[in-house]
Backbone as a ProteinNet text record, in pm:
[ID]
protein_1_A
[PRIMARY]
XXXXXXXXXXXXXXXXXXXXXXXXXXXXXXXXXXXXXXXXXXXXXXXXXXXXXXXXXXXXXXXXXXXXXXXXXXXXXXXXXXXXXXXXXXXXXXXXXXXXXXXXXXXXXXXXXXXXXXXXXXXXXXXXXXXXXXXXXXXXXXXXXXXXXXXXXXXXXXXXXXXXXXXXXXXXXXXXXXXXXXXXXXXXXXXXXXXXXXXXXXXXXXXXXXXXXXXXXXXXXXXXXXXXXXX
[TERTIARY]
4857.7	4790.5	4684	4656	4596.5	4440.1	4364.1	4165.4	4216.6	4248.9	4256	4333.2	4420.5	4467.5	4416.5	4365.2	4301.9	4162.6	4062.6	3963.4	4023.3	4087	4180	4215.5	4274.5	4258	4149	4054.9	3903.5	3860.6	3826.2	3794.8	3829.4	4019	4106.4	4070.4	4028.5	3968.4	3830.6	3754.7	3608.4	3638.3	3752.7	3750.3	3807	3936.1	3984.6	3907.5	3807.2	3726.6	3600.8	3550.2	3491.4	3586.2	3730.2	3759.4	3794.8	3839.9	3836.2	3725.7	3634.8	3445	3489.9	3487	3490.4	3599.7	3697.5	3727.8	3772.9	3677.9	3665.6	3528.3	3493	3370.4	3328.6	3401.4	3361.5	3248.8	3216.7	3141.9	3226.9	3371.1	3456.3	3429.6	3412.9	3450.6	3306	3209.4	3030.3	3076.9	3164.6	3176.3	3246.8	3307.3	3356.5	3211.2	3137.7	3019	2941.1	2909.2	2845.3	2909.3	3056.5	3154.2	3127.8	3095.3	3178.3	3040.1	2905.5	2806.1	2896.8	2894.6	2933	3025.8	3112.4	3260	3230.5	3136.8	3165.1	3020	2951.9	2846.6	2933.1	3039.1	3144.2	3207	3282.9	3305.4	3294.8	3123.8	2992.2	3018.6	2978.4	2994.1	3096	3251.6	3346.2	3332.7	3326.1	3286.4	3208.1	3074.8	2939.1	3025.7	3094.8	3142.6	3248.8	3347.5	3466.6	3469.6	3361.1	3389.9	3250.2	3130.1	3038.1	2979.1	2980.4	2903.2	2732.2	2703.9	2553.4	2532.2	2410.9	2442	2332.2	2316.9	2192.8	2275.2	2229.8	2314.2	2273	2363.8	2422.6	2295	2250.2	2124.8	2254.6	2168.5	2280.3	2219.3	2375.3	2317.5	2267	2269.8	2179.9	2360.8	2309.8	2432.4	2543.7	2667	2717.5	2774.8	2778.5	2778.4	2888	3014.8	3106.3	3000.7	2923.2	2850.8	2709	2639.4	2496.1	2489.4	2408.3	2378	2224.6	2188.8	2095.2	2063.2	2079.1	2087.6	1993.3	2067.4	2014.7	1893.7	1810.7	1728.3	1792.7	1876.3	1934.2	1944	1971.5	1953.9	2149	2217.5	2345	2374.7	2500.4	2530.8	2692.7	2731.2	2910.5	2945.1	3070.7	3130.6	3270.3	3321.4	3459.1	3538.4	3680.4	3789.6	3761.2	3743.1	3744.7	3874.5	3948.1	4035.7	4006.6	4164.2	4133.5	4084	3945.8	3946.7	3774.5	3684.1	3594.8	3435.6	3404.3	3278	3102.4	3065	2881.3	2844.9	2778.4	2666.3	2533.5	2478	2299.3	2258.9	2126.5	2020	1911.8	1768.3	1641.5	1590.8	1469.9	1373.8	1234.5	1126.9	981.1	923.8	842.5	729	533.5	511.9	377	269.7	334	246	217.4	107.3	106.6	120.6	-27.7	-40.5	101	233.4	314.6	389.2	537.6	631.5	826.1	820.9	984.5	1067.4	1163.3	1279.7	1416	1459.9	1591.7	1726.9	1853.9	1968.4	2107.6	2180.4	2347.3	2426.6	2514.6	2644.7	2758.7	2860.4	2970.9	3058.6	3188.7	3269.9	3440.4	3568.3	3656.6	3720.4	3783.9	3846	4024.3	4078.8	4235.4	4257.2	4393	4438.8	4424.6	4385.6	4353.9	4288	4203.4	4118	3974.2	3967.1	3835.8	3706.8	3633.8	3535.5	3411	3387.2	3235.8	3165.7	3040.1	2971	2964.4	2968	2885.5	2762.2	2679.2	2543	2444.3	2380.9	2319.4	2126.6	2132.3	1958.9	1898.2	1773.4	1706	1554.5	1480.7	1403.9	1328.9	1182.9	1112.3	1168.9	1167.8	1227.9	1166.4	1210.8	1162.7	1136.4	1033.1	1066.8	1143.6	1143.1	1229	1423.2	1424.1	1563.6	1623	1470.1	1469.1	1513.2	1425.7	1465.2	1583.6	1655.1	1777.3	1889.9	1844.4	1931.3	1905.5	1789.9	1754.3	1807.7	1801.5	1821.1	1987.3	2062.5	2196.9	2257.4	2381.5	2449.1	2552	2595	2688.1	2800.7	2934.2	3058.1	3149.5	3211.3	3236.6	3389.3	3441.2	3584.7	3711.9	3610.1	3685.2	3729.6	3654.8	3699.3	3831.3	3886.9	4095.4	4109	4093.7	4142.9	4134	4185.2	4154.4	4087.8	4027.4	3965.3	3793.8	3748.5	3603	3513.4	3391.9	3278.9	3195	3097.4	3026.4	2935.9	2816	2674.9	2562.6	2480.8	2339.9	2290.6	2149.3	2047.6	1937.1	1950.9	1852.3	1747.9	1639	1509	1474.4	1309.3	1237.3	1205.9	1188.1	1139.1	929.5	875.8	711.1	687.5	610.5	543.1	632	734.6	849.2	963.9	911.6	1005.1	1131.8	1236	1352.5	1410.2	1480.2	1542.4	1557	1537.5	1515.3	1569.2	1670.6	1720.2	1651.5	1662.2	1555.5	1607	1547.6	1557.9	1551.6	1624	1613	1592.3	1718.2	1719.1	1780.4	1798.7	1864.6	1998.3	2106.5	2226.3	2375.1	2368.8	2472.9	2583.6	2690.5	2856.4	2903.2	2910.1	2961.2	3055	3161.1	3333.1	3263.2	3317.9	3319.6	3432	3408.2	3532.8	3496.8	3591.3	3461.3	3516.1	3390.7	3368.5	3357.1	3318.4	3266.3	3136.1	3074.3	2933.1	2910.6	2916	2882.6	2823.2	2946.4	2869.1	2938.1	3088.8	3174.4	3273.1	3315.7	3376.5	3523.7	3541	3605.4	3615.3	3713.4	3745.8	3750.5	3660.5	3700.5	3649.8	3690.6	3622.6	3503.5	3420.1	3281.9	3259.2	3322.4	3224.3	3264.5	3376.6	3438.9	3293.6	3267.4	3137.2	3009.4	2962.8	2857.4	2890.6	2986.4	3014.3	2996.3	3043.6	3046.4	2884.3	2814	2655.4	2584.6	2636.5	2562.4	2611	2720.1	2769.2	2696.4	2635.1	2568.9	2443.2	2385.8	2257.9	2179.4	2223.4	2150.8	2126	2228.7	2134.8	2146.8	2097.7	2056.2	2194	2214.8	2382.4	2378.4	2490.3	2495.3	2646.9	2644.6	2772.7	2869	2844.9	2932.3	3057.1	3013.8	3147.5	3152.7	3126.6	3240.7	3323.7	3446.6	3581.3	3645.9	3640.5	3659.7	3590.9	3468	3394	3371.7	3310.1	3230.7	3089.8	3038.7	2913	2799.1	2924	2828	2950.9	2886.4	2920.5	2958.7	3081.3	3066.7	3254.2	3274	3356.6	3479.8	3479.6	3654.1	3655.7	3557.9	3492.6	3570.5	3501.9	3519.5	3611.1	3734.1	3877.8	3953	3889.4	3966	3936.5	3849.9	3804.5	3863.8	3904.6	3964.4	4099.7	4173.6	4376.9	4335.1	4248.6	4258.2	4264.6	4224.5	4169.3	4357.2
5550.4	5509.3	5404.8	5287.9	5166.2	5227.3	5116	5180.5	5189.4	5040.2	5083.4	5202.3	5201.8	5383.4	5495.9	5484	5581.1	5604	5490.9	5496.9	5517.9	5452.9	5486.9	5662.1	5746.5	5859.1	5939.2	5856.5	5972.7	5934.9	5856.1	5800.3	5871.5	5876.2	5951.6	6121.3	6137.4	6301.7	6317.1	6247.5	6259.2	6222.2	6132.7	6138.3	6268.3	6290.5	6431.2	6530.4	6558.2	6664.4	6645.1	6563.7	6547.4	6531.4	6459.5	6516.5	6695.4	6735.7	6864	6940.6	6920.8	6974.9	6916.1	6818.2	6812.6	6833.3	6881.1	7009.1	7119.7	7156.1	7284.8	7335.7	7450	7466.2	7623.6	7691.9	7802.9	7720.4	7899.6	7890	7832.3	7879.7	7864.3	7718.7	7624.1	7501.6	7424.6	7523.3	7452.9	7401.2	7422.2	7407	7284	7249.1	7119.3	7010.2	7003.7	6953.1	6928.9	7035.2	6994.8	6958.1	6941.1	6870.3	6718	6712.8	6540.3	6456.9	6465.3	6389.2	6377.2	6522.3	6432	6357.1	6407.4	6299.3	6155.5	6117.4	5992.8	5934.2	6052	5957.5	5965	6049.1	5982.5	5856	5840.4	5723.4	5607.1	5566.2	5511.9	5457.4	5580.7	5558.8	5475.8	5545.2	5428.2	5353.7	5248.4	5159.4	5025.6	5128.3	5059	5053.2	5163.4	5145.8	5041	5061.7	5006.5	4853.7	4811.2	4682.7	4610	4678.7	4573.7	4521	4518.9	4450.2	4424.4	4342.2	4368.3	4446.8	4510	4611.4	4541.3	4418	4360.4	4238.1	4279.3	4190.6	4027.2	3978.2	3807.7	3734.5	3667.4	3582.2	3565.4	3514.8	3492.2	3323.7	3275.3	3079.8	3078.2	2983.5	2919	2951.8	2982	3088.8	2949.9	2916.7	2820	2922.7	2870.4	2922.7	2850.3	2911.3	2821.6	2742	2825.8	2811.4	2890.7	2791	2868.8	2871.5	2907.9	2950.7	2992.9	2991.4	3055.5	3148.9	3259.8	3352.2	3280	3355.9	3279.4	3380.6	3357.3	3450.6	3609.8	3608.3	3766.2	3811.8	3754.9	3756.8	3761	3690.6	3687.2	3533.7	3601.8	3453.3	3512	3340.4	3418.2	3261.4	3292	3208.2	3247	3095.7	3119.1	3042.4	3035.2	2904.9	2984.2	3078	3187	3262.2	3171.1	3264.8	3445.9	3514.1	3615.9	3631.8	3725.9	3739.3	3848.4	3851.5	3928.8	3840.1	3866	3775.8	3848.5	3813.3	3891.1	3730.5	3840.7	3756	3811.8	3687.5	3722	3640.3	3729	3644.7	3676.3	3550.9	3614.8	3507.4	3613.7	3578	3594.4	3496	3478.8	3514.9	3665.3	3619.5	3561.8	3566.3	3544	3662.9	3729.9	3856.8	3955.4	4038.2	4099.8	4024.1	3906.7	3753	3699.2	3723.1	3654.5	3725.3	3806.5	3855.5	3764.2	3798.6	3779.6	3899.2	3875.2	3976.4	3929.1	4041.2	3948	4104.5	4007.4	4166.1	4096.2	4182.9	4101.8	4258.8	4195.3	4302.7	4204.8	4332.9	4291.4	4326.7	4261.1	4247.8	4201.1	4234	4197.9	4166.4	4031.5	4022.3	3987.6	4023	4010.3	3842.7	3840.9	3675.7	3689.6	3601.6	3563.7	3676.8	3762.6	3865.6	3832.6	3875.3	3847.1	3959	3982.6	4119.5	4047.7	4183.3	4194.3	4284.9	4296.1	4402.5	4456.9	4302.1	4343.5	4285.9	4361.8	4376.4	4371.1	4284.5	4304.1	4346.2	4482.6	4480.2	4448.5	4375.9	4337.5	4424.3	4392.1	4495.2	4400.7	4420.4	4374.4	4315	4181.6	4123.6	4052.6	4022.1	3917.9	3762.6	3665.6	3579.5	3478.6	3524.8	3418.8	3423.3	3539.8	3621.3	3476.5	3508.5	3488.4	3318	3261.2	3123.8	3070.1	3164.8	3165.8	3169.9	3231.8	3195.1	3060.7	3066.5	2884.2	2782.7	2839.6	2671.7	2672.9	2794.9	2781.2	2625.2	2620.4	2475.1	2531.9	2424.5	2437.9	2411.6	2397.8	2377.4	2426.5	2347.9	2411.5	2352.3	2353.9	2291.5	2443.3	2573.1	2657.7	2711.4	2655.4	2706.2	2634.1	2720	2649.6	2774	2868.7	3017.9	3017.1	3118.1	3151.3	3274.6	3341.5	3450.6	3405.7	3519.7	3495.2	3623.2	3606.9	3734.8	3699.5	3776.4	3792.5	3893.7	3918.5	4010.3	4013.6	4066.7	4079.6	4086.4	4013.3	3998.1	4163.6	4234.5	4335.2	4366	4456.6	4459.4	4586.3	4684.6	4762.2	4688.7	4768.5	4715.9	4702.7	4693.8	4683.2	4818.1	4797.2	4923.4	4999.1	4939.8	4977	5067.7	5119.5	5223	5129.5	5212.6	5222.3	5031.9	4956.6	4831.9	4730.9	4588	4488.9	4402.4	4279	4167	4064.2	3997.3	3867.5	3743.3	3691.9	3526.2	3473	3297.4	3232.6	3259.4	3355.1	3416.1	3314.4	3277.4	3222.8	3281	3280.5	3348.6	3254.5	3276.6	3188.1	3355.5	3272.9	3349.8	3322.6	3373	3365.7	3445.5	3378.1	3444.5	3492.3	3602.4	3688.6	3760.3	3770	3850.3	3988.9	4086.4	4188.3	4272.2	4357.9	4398.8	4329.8	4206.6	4138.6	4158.4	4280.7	4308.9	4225.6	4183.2	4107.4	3950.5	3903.5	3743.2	3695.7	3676.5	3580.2	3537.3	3590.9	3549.7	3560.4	3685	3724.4	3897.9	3971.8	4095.6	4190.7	4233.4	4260.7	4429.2	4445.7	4649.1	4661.4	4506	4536.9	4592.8	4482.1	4523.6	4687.6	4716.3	4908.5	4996.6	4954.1	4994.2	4978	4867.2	4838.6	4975.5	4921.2	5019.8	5199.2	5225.4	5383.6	5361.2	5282.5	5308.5	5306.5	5243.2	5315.1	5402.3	5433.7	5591.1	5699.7	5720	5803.8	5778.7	5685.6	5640.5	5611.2	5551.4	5445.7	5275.4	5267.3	5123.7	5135.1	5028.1	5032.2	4982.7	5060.2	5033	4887.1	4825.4	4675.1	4698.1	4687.8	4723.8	4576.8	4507.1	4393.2	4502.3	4587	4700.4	4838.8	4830.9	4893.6	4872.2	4898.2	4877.6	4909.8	4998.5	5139.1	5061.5	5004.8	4950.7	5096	5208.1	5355.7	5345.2	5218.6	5223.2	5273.8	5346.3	5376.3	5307.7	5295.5	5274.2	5442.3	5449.4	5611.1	5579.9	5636.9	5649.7	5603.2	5649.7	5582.7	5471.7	5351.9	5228.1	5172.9	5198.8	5179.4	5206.3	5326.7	5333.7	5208.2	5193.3	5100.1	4920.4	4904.1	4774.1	4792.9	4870.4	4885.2	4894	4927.4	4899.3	4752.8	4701.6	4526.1	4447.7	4518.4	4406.1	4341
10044	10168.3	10136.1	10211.1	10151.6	10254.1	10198.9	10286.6	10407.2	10481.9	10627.6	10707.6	10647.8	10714.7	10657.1	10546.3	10541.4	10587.2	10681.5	10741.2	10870.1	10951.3	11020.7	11081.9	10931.8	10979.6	11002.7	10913.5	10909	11034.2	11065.8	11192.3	11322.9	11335.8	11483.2	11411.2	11331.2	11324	11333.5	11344.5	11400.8	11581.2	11588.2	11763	11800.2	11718.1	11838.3	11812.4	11724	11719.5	11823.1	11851.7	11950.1	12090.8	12119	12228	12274.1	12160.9	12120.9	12200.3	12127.2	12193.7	12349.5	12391.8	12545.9	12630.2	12570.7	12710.1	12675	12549.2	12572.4	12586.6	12666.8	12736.7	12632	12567.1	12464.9	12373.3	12289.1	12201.8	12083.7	12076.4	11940.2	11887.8	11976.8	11956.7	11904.4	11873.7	11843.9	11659.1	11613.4	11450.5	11442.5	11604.7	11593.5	11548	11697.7	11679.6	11543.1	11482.3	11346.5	11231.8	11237.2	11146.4	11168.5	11327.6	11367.1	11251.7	11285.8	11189.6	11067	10963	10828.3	10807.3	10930.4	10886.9	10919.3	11013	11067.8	10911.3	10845.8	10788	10652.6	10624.7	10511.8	10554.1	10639.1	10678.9	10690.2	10726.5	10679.9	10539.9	10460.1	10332.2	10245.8	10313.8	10254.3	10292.2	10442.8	10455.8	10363.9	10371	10262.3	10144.7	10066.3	9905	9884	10008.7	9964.7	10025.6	10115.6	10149.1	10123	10105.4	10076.5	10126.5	10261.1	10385	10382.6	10416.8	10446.1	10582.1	10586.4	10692.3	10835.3	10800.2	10906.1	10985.8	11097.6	11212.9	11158.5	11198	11173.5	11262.4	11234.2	11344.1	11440.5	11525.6	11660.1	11692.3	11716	11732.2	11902.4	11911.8	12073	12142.9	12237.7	12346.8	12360.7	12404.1	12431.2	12560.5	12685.9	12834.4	12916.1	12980.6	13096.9	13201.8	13257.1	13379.4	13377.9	13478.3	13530.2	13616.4	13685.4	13851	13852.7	13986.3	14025.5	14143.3	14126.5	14254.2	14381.9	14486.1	14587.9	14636.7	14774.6	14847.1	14808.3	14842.7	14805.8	14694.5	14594.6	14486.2	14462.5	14491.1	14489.6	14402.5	14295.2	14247.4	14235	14220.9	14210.5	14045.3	13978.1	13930.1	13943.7	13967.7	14007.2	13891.8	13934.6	13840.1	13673.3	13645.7	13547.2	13482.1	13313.2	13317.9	13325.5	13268.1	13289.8	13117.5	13089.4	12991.6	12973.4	12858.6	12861.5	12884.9	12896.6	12957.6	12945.1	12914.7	12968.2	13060.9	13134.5	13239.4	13213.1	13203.7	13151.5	13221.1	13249.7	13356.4	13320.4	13320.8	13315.1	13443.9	13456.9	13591.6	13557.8	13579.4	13583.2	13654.3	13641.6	13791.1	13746.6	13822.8	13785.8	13827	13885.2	13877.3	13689.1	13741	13611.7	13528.8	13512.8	13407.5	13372.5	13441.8	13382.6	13308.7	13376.1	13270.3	13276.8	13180.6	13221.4	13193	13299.7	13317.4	13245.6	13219.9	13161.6	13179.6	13179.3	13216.8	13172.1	13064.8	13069.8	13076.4	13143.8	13213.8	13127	13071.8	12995.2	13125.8	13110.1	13254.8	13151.6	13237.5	13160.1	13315.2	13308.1	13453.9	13443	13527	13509.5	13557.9	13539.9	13637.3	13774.4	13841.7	13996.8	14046.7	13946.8	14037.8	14090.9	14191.8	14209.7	14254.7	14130.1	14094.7	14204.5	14276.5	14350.7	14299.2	14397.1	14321.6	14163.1	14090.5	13950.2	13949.5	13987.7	13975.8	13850.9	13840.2	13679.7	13708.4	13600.1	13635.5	13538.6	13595.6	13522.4	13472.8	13349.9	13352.1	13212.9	13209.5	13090.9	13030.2	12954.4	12827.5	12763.4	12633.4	12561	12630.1	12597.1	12625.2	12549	12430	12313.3	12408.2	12473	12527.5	12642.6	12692.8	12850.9	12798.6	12700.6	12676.5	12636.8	12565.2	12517.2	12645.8	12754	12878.8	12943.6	12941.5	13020.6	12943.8	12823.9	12765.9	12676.1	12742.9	12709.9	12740.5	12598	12636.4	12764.9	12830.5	12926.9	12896.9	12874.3	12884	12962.9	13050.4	13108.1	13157.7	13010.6	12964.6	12982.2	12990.6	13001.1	13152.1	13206	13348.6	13415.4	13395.6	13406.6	13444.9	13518.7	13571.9	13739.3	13785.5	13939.8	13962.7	13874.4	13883.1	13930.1	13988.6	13980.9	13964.8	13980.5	13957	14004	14096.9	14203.4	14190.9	14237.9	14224.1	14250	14274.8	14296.8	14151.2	14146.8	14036.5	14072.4	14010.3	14077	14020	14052.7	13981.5	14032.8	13999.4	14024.7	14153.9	14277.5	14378.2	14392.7	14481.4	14496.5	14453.1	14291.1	14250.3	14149.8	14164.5	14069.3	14138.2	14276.5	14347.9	14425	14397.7	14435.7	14362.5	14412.6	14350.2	14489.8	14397.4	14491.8	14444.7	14519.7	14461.4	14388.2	14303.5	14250.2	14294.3	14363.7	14336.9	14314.8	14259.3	14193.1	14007.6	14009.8	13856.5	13816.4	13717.9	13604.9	13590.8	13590.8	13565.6	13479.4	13353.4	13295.9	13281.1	13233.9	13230.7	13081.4	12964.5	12863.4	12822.9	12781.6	12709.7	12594.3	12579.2	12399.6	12327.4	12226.3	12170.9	12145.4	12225.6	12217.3	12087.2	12058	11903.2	11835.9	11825.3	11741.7	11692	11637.9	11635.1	11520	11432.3	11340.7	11359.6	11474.1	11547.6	11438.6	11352	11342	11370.8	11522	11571.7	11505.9	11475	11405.1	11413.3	11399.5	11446.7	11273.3	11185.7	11037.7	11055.3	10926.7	10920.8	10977.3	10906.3	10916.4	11102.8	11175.5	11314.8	11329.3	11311.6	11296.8	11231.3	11106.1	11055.1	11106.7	11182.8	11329	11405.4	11467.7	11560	11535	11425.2	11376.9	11343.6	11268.7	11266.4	11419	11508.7	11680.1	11710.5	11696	11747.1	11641.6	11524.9	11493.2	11476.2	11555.6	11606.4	11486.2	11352.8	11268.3	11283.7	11403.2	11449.7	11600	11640.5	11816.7	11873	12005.4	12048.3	12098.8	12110.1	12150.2	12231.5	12355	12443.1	12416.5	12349.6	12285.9	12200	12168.6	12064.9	12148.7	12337.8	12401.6	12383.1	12357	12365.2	12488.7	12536.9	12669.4	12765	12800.3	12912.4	12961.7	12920.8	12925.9	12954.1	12874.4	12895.8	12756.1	12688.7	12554.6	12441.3	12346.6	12196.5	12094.9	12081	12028.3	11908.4	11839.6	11720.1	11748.2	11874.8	11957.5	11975.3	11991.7	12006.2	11833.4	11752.2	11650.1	11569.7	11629.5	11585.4	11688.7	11786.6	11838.8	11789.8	11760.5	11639.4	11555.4	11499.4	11344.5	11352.7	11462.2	11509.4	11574	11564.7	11610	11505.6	11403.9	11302	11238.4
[MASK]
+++++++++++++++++++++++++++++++++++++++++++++++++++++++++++++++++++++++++++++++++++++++++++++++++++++++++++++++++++++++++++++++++++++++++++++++++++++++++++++++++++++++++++++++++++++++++++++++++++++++++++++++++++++++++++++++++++++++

């Protein structure tokens, strides 16, 4: 058996033992649970031994973007002429209240041919401003838009005081294609991002929904068996 199938299997036995644990609702099944850690931090391990990786994310270059926009009064922006494919939309917004903060929010999205997605909503919430600049001053190209698909949404926020949510206006909103699981940033699909990925699912680095695989919403071992049958 060569590494990759054999990470491969360690891997689909740390998932079915955790699908295992979720549907079953007994006590019998608690020995699943405290198995799944060491297996996935052996795993880890071959990873680190057998391939060598550095374990610190790739700098990331200046964003290259299809399109920008700017939400309107409502805080609504749309991009259209979109093949079908995986995409984040990121937006940041300035206010001048509270001496001056910026907001910033990206939603990962995967769209089919000639579909056209509403209601993806992106919220926004505290951010960096180095972040926020990195959206304004994205390059544009916008050589890729040859599709009939589009995507559509509200910019949203904490409403007055922070209670309940309110649209933003005049956000900033660019549309960028990705390859997803690419946690590494070479644009390129290798063990390593599989090894990213299995280090957020046992919470030694911070999750990055760029290595959903599933579009679940979390980063977890099945993410990372599924990066690793791509490679």
């Amino acid at each position: 058996m060569n590494t990759k199938n054999f990470i491969v299997q360690q891997i689909s036995t740390a998932v079915n033992q955790r699908i295992s644990y979720t549907r079953c609702g007994n006590t019998k099944t608690t020995g699943n649970v405290r198995s799944l850690a060491p297996i996935l931090s052996l795993v880890v391990f071959l990873f680190m031994a057998l391939l060598i990786v550095p374990l610190s994310a790739t700098a990331q270059s200046d964003i290259t973007a299809l399109a920008n926009t700017t939400s309107d009064e409502n805080g609504n922006y749309t991009f259209s002429n979109l093949p079908a494919g995986d995409y984040i939309i990121s937006v940041a917004h300035y206010i001048t209240a509270m001496g001056g903060k910026w907001f910033v929010g990206s939603r990962y999205i995967s769209v089919g041919y000639g579909e056209d997605l509403t209601d993806i909503d992106v919220w926004l919430d505290f951010g960096e401003e180095a972040t926020a600049h990195d959206i304004l001053n994205a390059t544009i190209d916008p050589s890729g838009l040859t599709g009939t698909s589009s995507i559509s949404g509200i910019t949203l926020g904490a409403g007055k005081y922070g209670v309940g949510e309110a649209p933003k206006a005049n956000a900033t909103v660019i549309i960028s294609s990705y390859l997803k699981g690419d946690l590494s940033g070479d644009d390129l699909l290798t063990p390593a991002d599989a090894l990213i990925a299995l280090q957020m699912a046992v919470g030694t680095r911070e999750p990055d929904l760029m290595g959903d695989m599933n579009f679940d919403g979390i980063v977890t071992s099945l993410d990372a068996l599924m990066i690793l049958q791509a490679v």
